[in-house]
N, C-alpha and C positions, 0 to 999 in steps of 0.2 A: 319438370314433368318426368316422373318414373318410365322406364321403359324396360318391354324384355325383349329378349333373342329369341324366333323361331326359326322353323322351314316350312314353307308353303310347296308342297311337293318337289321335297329336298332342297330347295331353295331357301337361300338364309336371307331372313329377314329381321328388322326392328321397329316393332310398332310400340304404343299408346301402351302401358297399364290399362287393364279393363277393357281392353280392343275384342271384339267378336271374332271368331274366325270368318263369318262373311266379309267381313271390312278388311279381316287383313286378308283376304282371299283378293280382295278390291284392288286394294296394293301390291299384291302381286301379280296383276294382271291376270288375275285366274277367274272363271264367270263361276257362280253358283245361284244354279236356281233358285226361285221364291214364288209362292203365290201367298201366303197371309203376310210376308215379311214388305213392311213400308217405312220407309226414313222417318216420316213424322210420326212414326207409333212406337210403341215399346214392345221390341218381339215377343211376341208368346208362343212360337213352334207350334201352331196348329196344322198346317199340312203338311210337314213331314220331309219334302221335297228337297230340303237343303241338307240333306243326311251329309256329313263326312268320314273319314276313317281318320283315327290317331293313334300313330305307329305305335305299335307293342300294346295295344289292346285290342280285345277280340270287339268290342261295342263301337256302333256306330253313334254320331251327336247330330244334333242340331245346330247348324252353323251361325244363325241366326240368336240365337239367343245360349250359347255358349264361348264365355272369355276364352280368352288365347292362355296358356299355361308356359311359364317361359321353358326352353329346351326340348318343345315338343313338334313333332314334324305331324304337318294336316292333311292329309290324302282329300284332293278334294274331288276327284274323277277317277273311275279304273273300269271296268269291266263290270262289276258287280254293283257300285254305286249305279252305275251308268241302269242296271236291268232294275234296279230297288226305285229310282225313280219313276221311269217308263214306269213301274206298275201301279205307282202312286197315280201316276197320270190317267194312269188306264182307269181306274176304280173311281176317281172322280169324275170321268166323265161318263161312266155308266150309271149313274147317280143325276146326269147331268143333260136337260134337252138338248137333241141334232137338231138345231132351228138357226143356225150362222148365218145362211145366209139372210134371211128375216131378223136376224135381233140388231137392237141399237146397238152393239158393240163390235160388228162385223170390222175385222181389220183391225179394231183397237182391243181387243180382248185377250188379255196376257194367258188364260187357259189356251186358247187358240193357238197364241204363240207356240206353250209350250208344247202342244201338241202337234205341230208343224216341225218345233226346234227336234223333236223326240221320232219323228217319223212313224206315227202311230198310222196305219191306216186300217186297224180291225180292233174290237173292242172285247176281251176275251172273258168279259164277263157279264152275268144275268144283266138288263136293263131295270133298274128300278126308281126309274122316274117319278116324283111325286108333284102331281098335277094340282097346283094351290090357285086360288084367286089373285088375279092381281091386285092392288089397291093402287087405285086413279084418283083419288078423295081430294089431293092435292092441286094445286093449279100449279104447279112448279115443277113434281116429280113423281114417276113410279116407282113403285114396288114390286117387283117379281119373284116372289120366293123359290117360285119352282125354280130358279136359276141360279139359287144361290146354294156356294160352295162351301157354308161356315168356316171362311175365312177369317172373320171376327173383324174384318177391318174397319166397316161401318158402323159398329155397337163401338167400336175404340176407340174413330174419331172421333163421334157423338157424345160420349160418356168423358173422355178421356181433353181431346182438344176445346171443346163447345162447350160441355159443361151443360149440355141440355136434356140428353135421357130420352133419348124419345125410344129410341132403338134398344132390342136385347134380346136376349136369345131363350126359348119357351120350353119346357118340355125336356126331357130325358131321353140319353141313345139315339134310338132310331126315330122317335119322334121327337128330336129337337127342330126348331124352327124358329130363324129369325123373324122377329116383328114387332111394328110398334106396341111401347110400353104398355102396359095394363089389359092388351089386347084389343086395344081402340083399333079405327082408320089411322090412319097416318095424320088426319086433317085435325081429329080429336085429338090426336096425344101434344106434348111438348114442342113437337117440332117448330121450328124458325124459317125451313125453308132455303137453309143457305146451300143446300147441296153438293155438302163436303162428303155427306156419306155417298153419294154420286161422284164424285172425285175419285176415290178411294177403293171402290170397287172394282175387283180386278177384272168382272163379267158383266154380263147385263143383268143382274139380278138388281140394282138400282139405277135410273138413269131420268135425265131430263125429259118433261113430256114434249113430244116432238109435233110442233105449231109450223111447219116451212110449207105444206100445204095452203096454210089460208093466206100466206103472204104473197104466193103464187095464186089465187085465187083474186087477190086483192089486184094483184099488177094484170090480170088480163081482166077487170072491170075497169068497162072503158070510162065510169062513169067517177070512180075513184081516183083521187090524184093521192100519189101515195108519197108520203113525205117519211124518212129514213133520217133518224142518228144513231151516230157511232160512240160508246163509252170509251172514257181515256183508255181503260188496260187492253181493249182489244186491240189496238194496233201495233204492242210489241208481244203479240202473242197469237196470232191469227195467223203469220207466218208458219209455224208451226207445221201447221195442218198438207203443207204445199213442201213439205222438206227446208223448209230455212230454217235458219236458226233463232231460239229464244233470243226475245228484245231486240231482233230487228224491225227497225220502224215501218209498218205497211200503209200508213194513211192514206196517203194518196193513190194506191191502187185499190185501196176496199172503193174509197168514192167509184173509182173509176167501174169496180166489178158490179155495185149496186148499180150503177146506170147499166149496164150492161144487162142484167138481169131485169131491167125498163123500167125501173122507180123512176118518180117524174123529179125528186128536191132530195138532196143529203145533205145534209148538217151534220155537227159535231155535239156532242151531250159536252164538250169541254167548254161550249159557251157558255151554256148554263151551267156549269160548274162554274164560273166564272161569276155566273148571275148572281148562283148560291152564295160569296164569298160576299157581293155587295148586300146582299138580305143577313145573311148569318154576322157578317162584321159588323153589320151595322147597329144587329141586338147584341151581339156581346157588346160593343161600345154602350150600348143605353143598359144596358144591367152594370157591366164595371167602373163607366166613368160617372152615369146616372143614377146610377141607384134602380134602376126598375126592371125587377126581376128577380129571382135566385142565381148564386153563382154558389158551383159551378154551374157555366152553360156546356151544357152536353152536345155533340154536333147529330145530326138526325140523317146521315146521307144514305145507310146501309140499314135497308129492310132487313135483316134479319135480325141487325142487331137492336132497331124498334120493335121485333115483335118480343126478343127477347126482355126488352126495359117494360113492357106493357104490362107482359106475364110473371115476371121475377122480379123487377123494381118501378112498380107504377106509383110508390110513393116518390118516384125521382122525375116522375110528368114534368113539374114546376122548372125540372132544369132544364129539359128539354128545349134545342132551339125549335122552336116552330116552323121555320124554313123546311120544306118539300126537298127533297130529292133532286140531281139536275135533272137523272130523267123526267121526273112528271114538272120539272116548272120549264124543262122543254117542250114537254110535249103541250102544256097550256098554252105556251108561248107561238107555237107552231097553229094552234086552232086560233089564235084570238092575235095578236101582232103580224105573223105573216101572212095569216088568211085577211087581213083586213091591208096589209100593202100588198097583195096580189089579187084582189077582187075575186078570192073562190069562198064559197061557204064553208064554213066548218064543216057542217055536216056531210060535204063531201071529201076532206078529209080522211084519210089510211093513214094515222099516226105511227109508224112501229122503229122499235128501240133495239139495237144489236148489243149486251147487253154481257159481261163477264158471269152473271151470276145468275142461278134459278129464283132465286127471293126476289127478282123483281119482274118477273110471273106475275108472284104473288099479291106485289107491291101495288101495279097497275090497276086491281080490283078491290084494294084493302080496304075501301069503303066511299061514301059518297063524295069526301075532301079530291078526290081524283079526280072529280067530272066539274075541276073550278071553271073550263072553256063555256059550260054548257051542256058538252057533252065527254066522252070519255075524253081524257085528254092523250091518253096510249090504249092503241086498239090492241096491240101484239109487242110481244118481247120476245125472242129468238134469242140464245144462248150465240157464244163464239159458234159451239161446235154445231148448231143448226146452221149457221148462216154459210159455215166450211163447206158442207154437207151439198147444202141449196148453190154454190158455186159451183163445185161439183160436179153436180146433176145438169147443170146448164154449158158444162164443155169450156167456159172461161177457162183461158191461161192465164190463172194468177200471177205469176211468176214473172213472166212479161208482159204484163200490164203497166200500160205508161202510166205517171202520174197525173190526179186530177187535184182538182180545188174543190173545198164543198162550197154551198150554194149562201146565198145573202139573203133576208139579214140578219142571220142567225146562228152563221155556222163560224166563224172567225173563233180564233181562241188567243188567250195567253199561255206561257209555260206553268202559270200557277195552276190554272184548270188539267191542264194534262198530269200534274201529280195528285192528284186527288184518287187514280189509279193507284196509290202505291201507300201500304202502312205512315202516319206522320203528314202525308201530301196534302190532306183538307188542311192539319192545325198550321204546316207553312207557308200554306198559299193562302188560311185567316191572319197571320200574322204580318206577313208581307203589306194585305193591303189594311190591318185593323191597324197598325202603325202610321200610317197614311190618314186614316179616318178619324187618328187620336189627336196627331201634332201637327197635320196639313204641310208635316216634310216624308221624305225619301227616305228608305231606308240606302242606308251605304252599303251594306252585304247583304243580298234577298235570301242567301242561303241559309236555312235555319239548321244547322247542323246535329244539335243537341234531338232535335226530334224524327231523325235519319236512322236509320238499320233495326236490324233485325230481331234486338230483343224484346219479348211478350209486353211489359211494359217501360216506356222510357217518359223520366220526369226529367223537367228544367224549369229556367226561371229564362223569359227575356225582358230586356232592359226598354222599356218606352219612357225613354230621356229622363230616368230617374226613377220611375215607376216600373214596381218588380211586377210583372203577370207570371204566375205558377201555372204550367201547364203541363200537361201528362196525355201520354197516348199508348193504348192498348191495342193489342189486335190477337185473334182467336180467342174468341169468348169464353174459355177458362180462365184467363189474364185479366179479364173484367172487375168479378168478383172483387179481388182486395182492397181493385181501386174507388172501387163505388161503396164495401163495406167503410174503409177509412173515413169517405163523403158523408155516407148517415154516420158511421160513431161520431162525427166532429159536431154535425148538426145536434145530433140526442144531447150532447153537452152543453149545446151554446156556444161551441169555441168557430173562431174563422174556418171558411175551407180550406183544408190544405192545397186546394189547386182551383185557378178561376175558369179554366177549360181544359177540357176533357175532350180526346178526340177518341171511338171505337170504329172500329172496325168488325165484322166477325171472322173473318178470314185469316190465317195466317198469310202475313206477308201484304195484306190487305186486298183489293179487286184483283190483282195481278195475276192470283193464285184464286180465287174464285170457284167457285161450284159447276159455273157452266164452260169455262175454259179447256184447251185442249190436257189430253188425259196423260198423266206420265208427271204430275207437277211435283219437283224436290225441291228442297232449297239453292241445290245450282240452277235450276230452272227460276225460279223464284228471282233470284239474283240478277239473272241476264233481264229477265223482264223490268225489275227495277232500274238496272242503267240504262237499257234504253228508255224508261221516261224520265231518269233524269236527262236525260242526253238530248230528248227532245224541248224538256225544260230550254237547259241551258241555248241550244239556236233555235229558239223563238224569239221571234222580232220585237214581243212586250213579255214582260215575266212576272208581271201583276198584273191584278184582276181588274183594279179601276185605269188600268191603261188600255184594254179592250176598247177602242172606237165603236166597236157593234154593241157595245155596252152603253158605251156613253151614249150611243142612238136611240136607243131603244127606251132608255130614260127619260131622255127629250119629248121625244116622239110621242111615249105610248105612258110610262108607267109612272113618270113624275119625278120621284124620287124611290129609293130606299126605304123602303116600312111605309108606303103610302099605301092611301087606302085600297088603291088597283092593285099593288105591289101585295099586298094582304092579302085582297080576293085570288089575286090568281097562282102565286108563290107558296103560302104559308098555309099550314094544315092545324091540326090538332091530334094529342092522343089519350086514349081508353083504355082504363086496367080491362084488364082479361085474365079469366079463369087458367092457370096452366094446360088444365083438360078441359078442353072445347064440349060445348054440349052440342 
């Protein structure tokens, strides 16, 4: 690797060929502000705020999206930068509503920051606020324009990470404005729902629809028993919110805060992640060692990235597993197995899911396959950052909250189900127990390595005692595409697939990093949240899915077997091409 020699305010440094001045600003311990600049994007210097000086010229640059030139010293703060920002700061937020304390971003809103970090407390210029409609169209997320700073970071993520196009920017000068493409709702355009552009956003001008009301609503009907699961990535990531740090393990006190907050049953969605492994392993086994089906089998676990295959590859239906979701074949589970070993009605059932991501909002309504109990099977989905929120608000000390257990007999889990949280975590925790399903032995290492970290897509072969299985995993649905063009080119010829599963994700990094998770997420973030589930994997007391006891019960008990016909009704769905633009 080439390197040069700088000074980062006279300081001698040696960074990277092609290094930024922000980065090596990074490196030398020196902060430089940002509001359009995000690690997962490609700078494009739209607001200004990263200005620096470089010695012996009169112009200032863009830190962000300017290399480092070797021999050249980088003024990154003085007297004058220091006033060029403040003014930057000032002009965007007279452009920009006084409503903090009311907006969903109060305390998490990097403008906020900066204007806090800046000491701004008068605005020395006209107000020109542009008062727009919100768009609420979505069951996952809003839109608020007037609050946005054309930052450009949600047209970036969108167009750029996702590969969906829903977002971009309208209009010339003073009338630019972001909004959904072609000038739809948000509900019509492209969008998936995964609420990375809500991620991303450094204000409230996009953000989760916030549902913590009706769950407070729900827990003071006395007539409601309100049954709560937790998804695998929230629990190395919900700390967060309370000052811990990423990927420490919270389980056992979320159990303990939701009772606290008076839910009457908490369970874990990592059972039925677990569940998912015996349904979905069990139809890759009948398509790959039986013959019945298409392979690739595609995994179905992440709504956005079915609504994505519905509307961009609905010729690829056939690969699709049919297996639900763990949330929704919890929450059937929940209405119909534990409401039938606790003598309560469904119908008095409060099913709700705490939930890494905004798509599965969406998920819970996506059509009438949801209501396999009878009735809905998830009344409510709460994001991490609602359910932070709704703790909160109720005065719980997270922090020292003893540990709890969740509840029987549904909430037990394996280490496979808790990586199902993390990019690769479904195809290891199918392989672990489809190895089991194939040769009725043990795997000797459960650790599937080849389908571990962090690049967009990662392909291998494992070995089922002589049988090669090709498998591939993507995640952030620009990563998608090659792998699914390769699938049909091979199909359009006749030839074999080059891979017999396929795992997506849409997320970078997979739930972990998720849309509705707390806000600030990089890849060092991303990281710490991934070893804590591995970490949780590794001491868990079973680390495959057919070693679940609450599994093998529920089997006995209620659903038979794997692909039976109850396992069908209440487990397994169906999907529908869709138009890109919703009518």
């Amino acid at each position: 690797m080439s390197t040069v020699d700088i000074k980062v305010n006279g300081r001698a440094l040696t960074v990277p060929a092609g290094t930024s001045i922000l980065k090596a600003a990074k490196l030398a311990g020196c902060k430089i502000p940002t509001l359009c600049y995000h690690s997962d994007l490609e700078p494009w210097a739209a607001c200004g705020i990263c200005v620096v000086k470089v010695e012996g010229s009169p112009r200032m640059v863009r830190a962000c999206a300017t290399m480092v030139t070797a021999g050249q010293n980088y003024i990154t703060d003085d007297p004058e930068i220091h006033q060029i920002r403040k003014t930057v700061i000032e002009m965007t937020l007279a452009d920009h509503p006084q409503e903090c304390l009311t907006c969903a971003r109060n305390q998490t809103c990097e403008l906020q920051r900066l204007a806090a970090e800046y000491g701004i407390r008068e605005i020395p210029f006209d107000r020109r606020v542009k008062r727009l409609p919100k768009d609420e169209s979505t069951p996952s997320i809003v839109l608020d324009p007037s609050k946005c700073i054309q930052c450009g970071r949600c047209a970036q993520v969108c167009q750029q990470l996702q590969d969906v196009w829903a977002l971009e920017f309208i209009g010339r000068g003073e009338k630019t404005r972001l909004m959904p493409s072609a000038g739809v709702v948000l509900n019509e355009s492209p969008c998936i729902k995964c609420g990375q552009c809500s991620a991303h956003c450094p204000v409230g001008a996009i953000y989760e629809k916030d549902e913590t009301d009706l769950l407070m609503n729900a827990i003071l009907d006395e007539t409601k028993h309100v049954a709560v699961q937790m998804a695998p990535a929230v629990r190395v990531a919900f700390g967060e919110a309370f000052g811990m740090e990423p990927g420490e393990i919270t389980t056992g006190k979320i159990y303990a805060a939701l009772r606290r907050l008076g839910v009457d049953a908490v369970f874990d969605t990592n059972f039925s992640a677990d569940l998912t492994i015996m349904e979905e392993g069990s139809e890759f086994v009948e398509r790959f060692v039986n013959g019945k089906g298409e392979l690739p089998q595609l995994t179905s676990c992440c709504p956005a990235w079915t609504d994505y295959m519905e509307k961009y590859y609905p010729d690829m239906i056939p690969n699709f597993s049919t297996a639900k979701s763990p949330q929704m074949m919890q929450g059937a589970v929940i209405k119909s197995y534990y409401a039938k070993n606790k003598g309560i009605d469904p119908k008095d059932i409060y099913s709700v899911s705490i939930m890494p991501c905004t798509a599965k909002k969406f998920e819970r309504v996506r059509d009438e396959n949801m209501k396999s109990s009878g009735y809905s099977d998830v009344d409510l989905v709460l994001t991490t950052r609602e359910l932070s929120r709704m703790i909160k608000t109720f005065g719980v000390d997270f922090v020292n909250l003893p540990e709890e257990d969740a509840d029987s007999p549904v909430g037990k889990y394996t280490g496979a189900g808790t990586i199902f949280g993390v990019t690769g975590g479904v195809m290891e925790a199918a392989v672990r127990s489809a190895y089991y399903l194939i040769t009725k032995e043990e795997l000797s290492n459960v650790n599937i390595e080849a389908v571990r970290g962090m690049d967009g897509v990662k392909v291998g072969e494992v070995d089922i005692k002589g049988t090669k299985v090709k498998v591939a995993v993507a995640h952030g649905m620009a990563n998608v595409k090659a792998v699914l063009d390769e699938v049909r080119e091979a199909k359009e010829k006749g030839l074999e697939p080059p891979y017999h599963f396929i795992e997506v994700m849409a997320c970078r990094g997979g739930c972990i990093a998720g849309g509705g998770q707390p806000y600030g997420t990089e890849d060092d973030v991303r990281e710490k949240r991934i070893a804590g589930l591995y970490k949780d994997d590794e001491q868990s007391e079973f680390r495959c899915s057919h070693h679940n006891p609450e599994i093998t019960q529920i089997y006995k008990d209620y659903l038979g077997a794997p692909l039976s016909e109850k396992s069908h009704h209440l487990l397994h769905t169906h999907y529908t091409p869709r138009p890109v633009y919703q009518k």
